[in-house]
MOPAC internal coordinates of N, CA, C and O (Angstrom, degrees):
PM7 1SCF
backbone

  N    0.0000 0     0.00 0     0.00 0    0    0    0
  C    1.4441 1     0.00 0     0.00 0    1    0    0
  C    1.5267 1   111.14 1     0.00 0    2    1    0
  O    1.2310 1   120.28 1   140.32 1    3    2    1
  N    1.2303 1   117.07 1   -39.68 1    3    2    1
  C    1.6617 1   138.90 1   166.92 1    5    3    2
  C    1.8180 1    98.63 1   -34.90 1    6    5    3
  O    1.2310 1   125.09 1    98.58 1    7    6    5
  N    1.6068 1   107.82 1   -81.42 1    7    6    5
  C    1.3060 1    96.96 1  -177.79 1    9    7    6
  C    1.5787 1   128.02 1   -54.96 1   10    9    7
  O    1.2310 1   117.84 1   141.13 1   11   10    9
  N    1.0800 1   121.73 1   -38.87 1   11   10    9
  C    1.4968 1   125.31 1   173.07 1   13   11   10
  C    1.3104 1   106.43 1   -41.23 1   14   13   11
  O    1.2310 1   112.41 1   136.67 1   15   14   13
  N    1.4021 1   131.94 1   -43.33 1   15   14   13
  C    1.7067 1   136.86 1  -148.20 1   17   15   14
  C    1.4986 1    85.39 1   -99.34 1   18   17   15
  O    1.2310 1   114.19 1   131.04 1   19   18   17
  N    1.1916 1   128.61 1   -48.96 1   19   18   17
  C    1.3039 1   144.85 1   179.03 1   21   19   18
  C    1.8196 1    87.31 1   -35.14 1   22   21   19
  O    1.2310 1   129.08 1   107.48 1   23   22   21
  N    1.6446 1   100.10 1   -72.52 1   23   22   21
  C    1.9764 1    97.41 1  -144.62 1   25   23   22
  C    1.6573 1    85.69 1   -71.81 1   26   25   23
  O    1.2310 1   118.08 1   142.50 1   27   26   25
  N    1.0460 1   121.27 1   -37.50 1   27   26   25
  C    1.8991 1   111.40 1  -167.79 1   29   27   26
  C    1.4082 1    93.05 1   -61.96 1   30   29   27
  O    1.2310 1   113.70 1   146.82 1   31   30   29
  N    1.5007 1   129.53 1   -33.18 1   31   30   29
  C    1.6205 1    96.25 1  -170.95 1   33   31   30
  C    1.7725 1   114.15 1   -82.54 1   34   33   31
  O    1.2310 1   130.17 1   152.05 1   35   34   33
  N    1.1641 1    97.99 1   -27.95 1   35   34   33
  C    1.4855 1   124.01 1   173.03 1   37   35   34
  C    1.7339 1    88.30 1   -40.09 1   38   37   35
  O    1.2310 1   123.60 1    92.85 1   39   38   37
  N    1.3499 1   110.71 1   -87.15 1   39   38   37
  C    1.6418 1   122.09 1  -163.62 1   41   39   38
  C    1.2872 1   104.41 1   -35.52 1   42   41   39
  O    1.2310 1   119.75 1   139.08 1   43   42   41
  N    1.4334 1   118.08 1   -40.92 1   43   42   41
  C    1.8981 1   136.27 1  -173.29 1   45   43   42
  C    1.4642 1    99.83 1   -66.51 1   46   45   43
  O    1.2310 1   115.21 1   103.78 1   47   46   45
  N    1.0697 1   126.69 1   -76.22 1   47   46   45
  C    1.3129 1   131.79 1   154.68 1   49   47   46
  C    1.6895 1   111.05 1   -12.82 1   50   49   47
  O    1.2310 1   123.70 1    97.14 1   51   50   49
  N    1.3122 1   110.51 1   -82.86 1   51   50   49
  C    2.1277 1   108.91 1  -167.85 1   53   51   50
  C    1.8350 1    89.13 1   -62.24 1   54   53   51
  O    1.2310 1   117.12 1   140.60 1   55   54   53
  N    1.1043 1   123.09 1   -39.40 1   55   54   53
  C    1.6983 1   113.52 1  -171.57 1   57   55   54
  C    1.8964 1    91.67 1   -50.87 1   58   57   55
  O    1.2310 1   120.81 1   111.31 1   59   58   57
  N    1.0815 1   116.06 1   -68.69 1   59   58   57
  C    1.4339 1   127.02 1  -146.32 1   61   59   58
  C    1.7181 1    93.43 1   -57.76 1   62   61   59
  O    1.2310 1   120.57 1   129.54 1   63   62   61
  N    1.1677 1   116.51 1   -50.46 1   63   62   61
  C    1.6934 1   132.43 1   173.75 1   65   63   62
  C    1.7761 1    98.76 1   -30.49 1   66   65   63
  O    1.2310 1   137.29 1   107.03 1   67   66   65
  N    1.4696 1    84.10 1   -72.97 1   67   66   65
  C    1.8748 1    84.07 1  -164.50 1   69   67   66
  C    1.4422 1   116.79 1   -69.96 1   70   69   67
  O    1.2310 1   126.79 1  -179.30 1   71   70   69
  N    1.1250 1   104.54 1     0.70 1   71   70   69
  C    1.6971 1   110.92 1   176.16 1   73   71   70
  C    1.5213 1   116.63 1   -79.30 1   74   73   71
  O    1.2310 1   126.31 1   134.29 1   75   74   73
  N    1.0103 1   105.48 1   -45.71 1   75   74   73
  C    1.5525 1   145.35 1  -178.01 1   77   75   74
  C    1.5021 1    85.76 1   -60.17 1   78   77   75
  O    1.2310 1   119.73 1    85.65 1   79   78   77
  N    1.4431 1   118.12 1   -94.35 1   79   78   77
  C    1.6812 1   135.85 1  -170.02 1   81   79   78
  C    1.5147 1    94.41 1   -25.35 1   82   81   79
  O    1.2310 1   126.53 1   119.23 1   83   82   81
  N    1.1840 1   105.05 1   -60.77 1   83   82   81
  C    2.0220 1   116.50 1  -159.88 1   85   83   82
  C    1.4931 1   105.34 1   -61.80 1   86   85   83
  O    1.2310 1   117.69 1   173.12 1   87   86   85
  N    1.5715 1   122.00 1    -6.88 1   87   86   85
  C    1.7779 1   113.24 1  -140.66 1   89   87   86
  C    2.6304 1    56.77 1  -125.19 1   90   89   87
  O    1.2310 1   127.08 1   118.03 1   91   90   89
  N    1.1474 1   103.98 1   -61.97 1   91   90   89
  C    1.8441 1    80.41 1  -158.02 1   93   91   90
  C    1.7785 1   101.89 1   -64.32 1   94   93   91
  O    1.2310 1   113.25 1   140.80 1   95   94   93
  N    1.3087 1   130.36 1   -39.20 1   95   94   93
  C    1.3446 1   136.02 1   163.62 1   97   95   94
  C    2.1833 1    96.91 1   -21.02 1   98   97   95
  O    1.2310 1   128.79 1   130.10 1   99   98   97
  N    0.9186 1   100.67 1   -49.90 1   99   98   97
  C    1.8496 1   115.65 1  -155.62 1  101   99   98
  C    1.4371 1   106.77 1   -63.39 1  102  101   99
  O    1.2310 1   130.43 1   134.95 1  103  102  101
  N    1.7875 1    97.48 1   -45.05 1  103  102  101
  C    1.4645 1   109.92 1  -165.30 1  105  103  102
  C    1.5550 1   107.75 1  -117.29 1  106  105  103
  O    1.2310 1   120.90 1  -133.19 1  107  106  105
  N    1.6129 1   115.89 1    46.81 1  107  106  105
  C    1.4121 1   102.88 1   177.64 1  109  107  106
  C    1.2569 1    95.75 1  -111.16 1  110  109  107
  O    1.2310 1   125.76 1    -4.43 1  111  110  109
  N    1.7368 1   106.54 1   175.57 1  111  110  109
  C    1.4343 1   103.73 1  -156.61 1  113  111  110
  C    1.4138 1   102.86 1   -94.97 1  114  113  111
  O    1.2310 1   113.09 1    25.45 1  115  114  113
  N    1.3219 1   130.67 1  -154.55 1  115  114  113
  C    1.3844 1   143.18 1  -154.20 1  117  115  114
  C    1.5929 1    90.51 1   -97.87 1  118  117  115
  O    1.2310 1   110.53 1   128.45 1  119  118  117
  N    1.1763 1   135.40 1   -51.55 1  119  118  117
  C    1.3036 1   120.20 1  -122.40 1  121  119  118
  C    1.7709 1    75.76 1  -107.05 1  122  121  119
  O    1.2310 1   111.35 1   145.46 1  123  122  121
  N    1.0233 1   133.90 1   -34.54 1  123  122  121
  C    1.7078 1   134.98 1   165.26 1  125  123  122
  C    1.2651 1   113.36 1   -63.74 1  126  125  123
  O    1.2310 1   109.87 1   145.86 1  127  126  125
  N    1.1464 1   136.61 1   -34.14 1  127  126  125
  C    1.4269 1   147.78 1   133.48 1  129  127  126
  C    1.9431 1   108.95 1    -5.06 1  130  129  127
  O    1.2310 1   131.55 1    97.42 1  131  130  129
  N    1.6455 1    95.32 1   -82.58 1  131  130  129
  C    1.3503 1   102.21 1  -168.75 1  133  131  130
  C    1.5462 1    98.92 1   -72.91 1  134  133  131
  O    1.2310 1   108.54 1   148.95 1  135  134  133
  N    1.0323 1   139.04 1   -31.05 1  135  134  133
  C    1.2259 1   118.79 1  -171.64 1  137  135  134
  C    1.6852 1   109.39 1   -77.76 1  138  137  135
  O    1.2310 1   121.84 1   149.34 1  139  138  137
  N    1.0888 1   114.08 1   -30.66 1  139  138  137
  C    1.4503 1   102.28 1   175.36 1  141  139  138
  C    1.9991 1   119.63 1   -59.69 1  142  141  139
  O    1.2310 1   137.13 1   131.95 1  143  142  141
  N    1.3713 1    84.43 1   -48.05 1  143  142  141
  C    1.9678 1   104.34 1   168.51 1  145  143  142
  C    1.4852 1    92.82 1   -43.29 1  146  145  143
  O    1.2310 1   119.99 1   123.99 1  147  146  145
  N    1.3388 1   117.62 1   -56.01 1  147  146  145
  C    1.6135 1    96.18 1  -155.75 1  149  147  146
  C    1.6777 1   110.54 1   -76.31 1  150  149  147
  O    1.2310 1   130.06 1   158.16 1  151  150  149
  N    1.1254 1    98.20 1   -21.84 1  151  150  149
  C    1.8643 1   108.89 1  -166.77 1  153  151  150
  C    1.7750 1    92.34 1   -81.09 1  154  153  151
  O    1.2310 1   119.54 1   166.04 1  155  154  153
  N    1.3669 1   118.47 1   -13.96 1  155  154  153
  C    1.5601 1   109.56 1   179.92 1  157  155  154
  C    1.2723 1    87.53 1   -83.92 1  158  157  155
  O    1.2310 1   114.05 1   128.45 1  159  158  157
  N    1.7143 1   128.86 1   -51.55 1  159  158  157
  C    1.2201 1   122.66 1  -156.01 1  161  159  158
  C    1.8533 1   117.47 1   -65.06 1  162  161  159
  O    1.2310 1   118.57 1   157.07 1  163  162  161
  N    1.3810 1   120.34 1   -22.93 1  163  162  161
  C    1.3380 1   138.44 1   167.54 1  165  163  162
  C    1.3934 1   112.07 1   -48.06 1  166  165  163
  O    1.2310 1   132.20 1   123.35 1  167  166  165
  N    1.6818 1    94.04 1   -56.65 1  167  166  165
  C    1.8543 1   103.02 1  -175.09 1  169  167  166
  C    1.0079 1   110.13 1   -66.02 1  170  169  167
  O    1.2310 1   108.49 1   144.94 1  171  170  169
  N    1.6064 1   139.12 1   -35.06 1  171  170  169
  C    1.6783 1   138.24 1  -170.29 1  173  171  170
  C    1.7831 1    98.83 1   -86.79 1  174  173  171
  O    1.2310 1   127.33 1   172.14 1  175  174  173
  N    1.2659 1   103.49 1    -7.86 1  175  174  173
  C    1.9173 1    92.90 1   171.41 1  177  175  174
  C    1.2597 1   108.59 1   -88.69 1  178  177  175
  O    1.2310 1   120.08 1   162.39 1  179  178  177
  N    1.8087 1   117.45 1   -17.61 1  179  178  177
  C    1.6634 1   114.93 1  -156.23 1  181  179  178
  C    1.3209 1    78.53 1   -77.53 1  182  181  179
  O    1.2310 1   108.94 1   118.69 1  183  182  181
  N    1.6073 1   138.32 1   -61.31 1  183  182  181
  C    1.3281 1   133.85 1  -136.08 1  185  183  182
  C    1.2025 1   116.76 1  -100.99 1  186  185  183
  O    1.2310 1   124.78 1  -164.86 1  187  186  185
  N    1.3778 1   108.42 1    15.14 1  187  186  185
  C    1.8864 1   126.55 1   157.06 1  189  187  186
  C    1.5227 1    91.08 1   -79.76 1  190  189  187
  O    1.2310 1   109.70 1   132.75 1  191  190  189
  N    1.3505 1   136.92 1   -47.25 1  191  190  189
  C    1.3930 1   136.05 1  -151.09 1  193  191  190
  C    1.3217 1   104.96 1   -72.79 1  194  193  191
  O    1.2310 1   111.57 1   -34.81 1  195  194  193
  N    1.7030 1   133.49 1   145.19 1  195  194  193
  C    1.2341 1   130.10 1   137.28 1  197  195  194
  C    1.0864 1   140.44 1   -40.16 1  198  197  195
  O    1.2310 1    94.75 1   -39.56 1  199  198  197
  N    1.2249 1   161.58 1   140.44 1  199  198  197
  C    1.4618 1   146.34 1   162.12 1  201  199  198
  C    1.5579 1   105.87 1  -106.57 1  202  201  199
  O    1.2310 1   111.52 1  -168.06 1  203  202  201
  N    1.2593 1   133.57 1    11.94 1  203  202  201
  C    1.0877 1   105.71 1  -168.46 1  205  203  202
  C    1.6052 1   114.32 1   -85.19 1  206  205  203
  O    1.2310 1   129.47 1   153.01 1  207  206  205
  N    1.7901 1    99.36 1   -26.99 1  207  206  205
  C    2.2333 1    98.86 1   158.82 1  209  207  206
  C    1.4337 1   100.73 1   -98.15 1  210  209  207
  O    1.2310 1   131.32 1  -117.53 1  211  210  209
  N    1.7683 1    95.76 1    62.47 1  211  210  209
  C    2.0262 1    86.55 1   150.16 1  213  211  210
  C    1.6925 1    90.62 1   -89.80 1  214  213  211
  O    1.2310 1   131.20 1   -22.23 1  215  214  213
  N    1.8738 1    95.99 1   157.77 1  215  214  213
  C    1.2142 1   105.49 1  -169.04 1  217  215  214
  C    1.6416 1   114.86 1   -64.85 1  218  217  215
  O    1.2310 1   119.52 1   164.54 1  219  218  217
  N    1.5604 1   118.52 1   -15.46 1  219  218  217
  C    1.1713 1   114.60 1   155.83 1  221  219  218
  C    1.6197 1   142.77 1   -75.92 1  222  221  219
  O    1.2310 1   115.41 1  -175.61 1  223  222  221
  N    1.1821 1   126.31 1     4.39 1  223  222  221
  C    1.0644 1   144.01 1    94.25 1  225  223  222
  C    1.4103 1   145.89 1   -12.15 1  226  225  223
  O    1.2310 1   124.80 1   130.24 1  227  226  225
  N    0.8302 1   108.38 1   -49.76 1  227  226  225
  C    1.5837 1   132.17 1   164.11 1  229  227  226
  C    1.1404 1   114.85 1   -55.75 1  230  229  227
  O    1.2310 1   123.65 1   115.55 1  231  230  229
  N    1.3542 1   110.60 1   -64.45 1  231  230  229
  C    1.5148 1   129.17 1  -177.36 1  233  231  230
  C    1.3811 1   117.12 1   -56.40 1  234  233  231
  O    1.2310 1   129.69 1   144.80 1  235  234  233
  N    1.8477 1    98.92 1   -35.20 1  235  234  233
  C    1.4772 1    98.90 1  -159.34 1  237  235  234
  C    1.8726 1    95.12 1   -90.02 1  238  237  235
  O    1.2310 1   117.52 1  -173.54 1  239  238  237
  N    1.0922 1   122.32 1     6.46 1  239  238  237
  C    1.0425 1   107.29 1  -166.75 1  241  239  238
  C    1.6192 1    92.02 1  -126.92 1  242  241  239
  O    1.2310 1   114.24 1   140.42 1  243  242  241
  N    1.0870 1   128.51 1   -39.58 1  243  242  241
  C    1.5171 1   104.49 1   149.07 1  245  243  242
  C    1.4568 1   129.90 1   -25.56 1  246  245  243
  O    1.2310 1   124.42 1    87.85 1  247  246  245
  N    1.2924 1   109.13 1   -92.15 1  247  246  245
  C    1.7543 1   115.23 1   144.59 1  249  247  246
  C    1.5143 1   107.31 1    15.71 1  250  249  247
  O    1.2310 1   120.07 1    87.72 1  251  250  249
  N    0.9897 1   117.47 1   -92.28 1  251  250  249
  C    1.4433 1   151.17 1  -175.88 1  253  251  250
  C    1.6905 1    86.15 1   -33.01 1  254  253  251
  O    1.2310 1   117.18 1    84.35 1  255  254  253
  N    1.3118 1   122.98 1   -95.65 1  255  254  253
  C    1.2255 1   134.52 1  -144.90 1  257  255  254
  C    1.8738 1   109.16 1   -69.35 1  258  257  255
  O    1.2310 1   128.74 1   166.09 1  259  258  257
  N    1.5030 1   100.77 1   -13.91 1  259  258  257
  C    1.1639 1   114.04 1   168.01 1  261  259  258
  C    1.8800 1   112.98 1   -76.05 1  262  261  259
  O    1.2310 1   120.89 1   125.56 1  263  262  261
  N    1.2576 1   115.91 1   -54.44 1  263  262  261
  C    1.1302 1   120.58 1   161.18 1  265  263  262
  C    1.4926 1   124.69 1   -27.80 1  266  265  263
  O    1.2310 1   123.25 1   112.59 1  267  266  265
  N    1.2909 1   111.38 1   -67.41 1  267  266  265
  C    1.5128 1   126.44 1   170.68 1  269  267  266
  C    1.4383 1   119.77 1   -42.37 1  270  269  267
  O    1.2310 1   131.37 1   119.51 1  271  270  269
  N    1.5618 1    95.65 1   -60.49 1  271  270  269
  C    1.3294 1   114.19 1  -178.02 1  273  271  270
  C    2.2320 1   104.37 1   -48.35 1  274  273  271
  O    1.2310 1   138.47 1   119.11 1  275  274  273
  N    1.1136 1    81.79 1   -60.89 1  275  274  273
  C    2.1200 1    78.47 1  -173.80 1  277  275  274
  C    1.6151 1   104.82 1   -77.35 1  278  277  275
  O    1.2310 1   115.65 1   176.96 1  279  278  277
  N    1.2004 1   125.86 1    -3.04 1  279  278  277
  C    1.3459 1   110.81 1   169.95 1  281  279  278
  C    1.7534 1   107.53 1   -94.23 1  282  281  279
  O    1.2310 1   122.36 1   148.16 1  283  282  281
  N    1.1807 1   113.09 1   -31.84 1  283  282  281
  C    1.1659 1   124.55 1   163.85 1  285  283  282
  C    2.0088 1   125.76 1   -35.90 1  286  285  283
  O    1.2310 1   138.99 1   127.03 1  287  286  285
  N    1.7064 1    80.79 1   -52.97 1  287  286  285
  C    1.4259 1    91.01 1  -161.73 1  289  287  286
  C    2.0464 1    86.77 1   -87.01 1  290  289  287
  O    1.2310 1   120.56 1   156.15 1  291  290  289
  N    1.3155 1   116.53 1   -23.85 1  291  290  289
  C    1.4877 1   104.96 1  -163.77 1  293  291  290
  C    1.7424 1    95.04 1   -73.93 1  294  293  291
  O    1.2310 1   119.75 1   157.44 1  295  294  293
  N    1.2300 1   118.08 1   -22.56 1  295  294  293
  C    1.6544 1   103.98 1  -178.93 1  297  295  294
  C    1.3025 1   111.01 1   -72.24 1  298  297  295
  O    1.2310 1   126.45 1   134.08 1  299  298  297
  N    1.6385 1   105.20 1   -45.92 1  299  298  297
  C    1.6695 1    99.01 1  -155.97 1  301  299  298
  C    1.8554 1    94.65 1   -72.33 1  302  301  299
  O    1.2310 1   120.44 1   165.69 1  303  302  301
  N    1.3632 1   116.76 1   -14.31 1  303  302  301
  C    1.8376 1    85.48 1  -169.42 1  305  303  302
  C    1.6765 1   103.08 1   -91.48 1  306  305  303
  O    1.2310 1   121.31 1   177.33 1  307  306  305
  N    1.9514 1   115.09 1    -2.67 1  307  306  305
  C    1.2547 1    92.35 1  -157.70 1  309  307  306
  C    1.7017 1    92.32 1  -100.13 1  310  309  307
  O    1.2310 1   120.26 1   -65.88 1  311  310  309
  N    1.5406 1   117.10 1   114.12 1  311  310  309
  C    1.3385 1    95.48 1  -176.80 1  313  311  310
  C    1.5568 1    91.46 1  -100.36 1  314  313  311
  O    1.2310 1   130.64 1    -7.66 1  315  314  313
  N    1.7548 1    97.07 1   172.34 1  315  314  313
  C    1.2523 1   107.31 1   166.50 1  317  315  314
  C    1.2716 1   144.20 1   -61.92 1  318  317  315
  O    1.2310 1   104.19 1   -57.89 1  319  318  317
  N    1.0942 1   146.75 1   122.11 1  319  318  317
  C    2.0186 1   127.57 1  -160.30 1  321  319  318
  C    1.3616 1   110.30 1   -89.59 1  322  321  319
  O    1.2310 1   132.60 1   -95.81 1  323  322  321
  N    1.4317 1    93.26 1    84.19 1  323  322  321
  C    1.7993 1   102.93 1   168.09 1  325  323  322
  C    1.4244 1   131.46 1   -55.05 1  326  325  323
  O    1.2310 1   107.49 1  -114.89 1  327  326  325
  N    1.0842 1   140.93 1    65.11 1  327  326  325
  C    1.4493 1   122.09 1   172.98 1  329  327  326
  C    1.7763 1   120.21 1     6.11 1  330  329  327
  O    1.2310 1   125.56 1   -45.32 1  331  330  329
  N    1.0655 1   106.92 1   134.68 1  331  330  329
  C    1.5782 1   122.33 1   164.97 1  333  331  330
  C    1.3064 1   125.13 1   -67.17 1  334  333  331
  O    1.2310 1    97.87 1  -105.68 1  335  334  333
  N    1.2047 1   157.10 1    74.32 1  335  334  333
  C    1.6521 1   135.52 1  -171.95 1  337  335  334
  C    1.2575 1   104.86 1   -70.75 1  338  337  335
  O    1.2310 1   129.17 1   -38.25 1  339  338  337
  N    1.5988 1    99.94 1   141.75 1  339  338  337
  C    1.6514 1   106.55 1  -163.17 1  341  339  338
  C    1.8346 1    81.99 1   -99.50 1  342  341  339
  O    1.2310 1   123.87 1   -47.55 1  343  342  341
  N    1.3275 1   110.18 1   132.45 1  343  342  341
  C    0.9181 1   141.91 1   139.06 1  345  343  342
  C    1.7567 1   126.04 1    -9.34 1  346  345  343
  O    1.2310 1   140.21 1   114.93 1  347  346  345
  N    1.3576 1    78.40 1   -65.07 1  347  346  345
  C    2.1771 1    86.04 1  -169.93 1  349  347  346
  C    1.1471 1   107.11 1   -61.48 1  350  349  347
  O    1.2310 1   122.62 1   143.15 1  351  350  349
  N    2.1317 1   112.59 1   -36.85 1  351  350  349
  C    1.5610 1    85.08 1  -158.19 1  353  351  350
  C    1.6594 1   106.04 1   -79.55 1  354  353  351
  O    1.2310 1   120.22 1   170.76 1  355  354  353
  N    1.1638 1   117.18 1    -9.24 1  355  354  353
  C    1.6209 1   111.41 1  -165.41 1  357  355  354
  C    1.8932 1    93.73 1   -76.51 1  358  357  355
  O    1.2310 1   112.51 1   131.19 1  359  358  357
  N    1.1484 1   131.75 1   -48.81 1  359  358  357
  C    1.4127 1   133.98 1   161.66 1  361  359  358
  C    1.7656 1   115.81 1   -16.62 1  362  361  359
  O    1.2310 1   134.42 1   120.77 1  363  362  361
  N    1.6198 1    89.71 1   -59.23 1  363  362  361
  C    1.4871 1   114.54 1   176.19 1  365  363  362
  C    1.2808 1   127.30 1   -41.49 1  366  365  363
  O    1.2310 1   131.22 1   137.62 1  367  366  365
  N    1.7253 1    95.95 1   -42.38 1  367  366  365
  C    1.6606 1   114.66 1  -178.92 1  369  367  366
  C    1.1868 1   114.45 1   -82.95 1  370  369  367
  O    1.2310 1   130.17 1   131.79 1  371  370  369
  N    1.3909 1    97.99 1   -48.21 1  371  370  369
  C    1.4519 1   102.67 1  -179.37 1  373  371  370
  C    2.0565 1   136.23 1   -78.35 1  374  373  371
  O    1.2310 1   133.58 1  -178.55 1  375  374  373
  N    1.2929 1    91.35 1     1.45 1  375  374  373
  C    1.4586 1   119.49 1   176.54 1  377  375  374
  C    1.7594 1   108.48 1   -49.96 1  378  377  375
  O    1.2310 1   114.74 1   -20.34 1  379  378  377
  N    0.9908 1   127.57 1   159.66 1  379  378  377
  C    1.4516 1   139.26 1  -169.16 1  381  379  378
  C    1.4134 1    88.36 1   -93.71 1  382  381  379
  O    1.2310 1   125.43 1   107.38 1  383  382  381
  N    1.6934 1   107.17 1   -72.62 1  383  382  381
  C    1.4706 1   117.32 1  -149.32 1  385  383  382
  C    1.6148 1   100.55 1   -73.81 1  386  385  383
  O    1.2310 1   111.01 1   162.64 1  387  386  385
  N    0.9187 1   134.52 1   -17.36 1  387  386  385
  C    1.9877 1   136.58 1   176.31 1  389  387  386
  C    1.4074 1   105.56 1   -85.09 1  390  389  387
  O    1.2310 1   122.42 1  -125.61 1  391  390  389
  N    1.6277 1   112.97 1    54.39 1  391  390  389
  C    1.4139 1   104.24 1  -170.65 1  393  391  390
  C    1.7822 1   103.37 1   -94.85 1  394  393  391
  O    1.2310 1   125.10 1   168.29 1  395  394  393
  N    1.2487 1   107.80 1   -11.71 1  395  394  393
  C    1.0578 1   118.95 1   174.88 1  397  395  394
  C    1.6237 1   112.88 1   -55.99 1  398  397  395
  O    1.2310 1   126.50 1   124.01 1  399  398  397
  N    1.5289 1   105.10 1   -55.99 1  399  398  397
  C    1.4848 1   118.21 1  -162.99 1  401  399  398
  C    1.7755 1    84.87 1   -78.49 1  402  401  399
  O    1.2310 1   103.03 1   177.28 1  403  402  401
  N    1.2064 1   148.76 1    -2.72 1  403  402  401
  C    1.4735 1   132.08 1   178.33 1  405  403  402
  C    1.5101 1   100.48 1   -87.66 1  406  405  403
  O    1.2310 1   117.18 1   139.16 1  407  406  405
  N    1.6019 1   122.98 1   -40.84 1  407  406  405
  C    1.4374 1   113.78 1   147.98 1  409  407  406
  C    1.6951 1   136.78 1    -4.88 1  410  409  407
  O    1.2310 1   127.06 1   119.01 1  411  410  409
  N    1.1789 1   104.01 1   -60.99 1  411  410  409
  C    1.1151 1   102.32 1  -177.73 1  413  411  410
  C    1.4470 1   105.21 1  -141.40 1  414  413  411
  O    1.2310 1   119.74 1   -94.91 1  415  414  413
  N    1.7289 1   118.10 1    85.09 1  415  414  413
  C    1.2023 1   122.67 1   157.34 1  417  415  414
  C    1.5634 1   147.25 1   -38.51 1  418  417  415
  O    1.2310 1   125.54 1   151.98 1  419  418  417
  N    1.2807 1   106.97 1   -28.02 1  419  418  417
  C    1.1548 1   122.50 1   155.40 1  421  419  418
  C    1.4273 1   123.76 1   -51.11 1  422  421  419
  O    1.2310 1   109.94 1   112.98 1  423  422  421
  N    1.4825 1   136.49 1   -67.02 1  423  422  421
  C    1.0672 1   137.51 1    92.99 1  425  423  422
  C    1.5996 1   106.45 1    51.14 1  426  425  423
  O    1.2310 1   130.68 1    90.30 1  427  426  425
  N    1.3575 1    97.00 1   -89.70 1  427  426  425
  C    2.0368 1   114.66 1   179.12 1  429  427  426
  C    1.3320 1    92.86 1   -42.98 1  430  429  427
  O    1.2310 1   123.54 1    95.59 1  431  430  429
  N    1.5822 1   110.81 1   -84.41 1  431  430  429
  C    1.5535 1   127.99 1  -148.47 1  433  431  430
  C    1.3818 1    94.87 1   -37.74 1  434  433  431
  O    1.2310 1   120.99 1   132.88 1  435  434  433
  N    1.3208 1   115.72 1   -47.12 1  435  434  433
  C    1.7113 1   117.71 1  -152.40 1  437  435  434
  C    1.5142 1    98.02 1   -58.06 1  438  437  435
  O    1.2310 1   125.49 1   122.82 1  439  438  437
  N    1.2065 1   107.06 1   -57.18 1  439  438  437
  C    1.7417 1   120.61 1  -179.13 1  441  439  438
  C    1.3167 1   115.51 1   -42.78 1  442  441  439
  O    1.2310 1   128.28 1   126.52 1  443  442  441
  N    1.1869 1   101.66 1   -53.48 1  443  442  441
  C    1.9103 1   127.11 1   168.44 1  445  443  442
  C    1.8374 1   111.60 1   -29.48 1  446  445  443
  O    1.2310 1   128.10 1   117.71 1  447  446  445
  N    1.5480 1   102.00 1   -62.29 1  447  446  445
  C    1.3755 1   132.70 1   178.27 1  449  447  446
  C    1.3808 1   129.71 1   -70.40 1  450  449  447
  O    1.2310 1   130.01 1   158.01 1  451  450  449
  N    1.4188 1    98.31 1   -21.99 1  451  450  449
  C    1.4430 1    96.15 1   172.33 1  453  451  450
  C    1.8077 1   111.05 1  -124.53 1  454  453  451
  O    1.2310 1   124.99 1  -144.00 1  455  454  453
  N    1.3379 1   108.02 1    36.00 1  455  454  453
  C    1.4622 1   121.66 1   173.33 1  457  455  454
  C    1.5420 1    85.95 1  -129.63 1  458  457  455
  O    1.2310 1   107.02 1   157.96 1  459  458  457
  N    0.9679 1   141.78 1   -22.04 1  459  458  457
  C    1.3504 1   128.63 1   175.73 1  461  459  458
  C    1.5262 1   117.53 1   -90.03 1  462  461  459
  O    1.2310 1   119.93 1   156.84 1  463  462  461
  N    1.4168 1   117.75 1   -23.16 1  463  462  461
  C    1.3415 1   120.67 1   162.74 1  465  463  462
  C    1.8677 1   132.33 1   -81.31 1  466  465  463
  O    1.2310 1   135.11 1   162.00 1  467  466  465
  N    1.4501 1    88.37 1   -18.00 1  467  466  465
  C    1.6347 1    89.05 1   164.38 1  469  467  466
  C    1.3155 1   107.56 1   -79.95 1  470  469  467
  O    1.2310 1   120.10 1   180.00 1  471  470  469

């Protein structure tokens, strides 16, 4: 019984609403009139428009490509500083006839270490 009284007052209620709406809609004046017309006519121009070059947009995608752009360029120029391996001494080690100097590596390193510090 609750819902029944519920939807009839409900219906009584939206009846009385649109009666009301339809009766000040009827009797407003001229100059509220045009301003509403024009403020409808504003909104049906916004949503003809694109937004996708609103100028915020713009910005954000500048931004964007600027970002890339200097992180881009800061990797590729900063390379890492690899050491060189010199060549001779691994030759050195690995030689047939320097079997002597594979004897005593220590020996090597030292040689190694103090051709690399001059």
């Amino acid at each position: 019984m609750t819902k029944q009284f519920d939807s009839n007052s409900d219906a009584t209620l939206q009846e009385m609403l649109v009666k009301s709406l339809d009766h000040s809609v009827e009797h407003m004046d001229a100059r509220t009139l045009s301003r509403l017309n024009q403020a409808r006519n504003r909104a049906l121009d916004q949503t003809g428009r694109s937004h996708l070059f609103n100028s915020q947009w713009v910005k954000a995608a500048t931004f964007a490509v600027l970002v890339v752009t200097v992180v881009n360029g800061w990797l590729m120029f900063t390379t890492p500083d690899v050491q060189q391996m010199n060549t001779d001494d691994f030759e050195l080690l690995i030689a047939n006839e320097d079997f002597e100097l594979l004897q005593d590596l220590d020996f090597v390193a030292w040689m190694i270490e103090e051709e690399n510090a001059s």
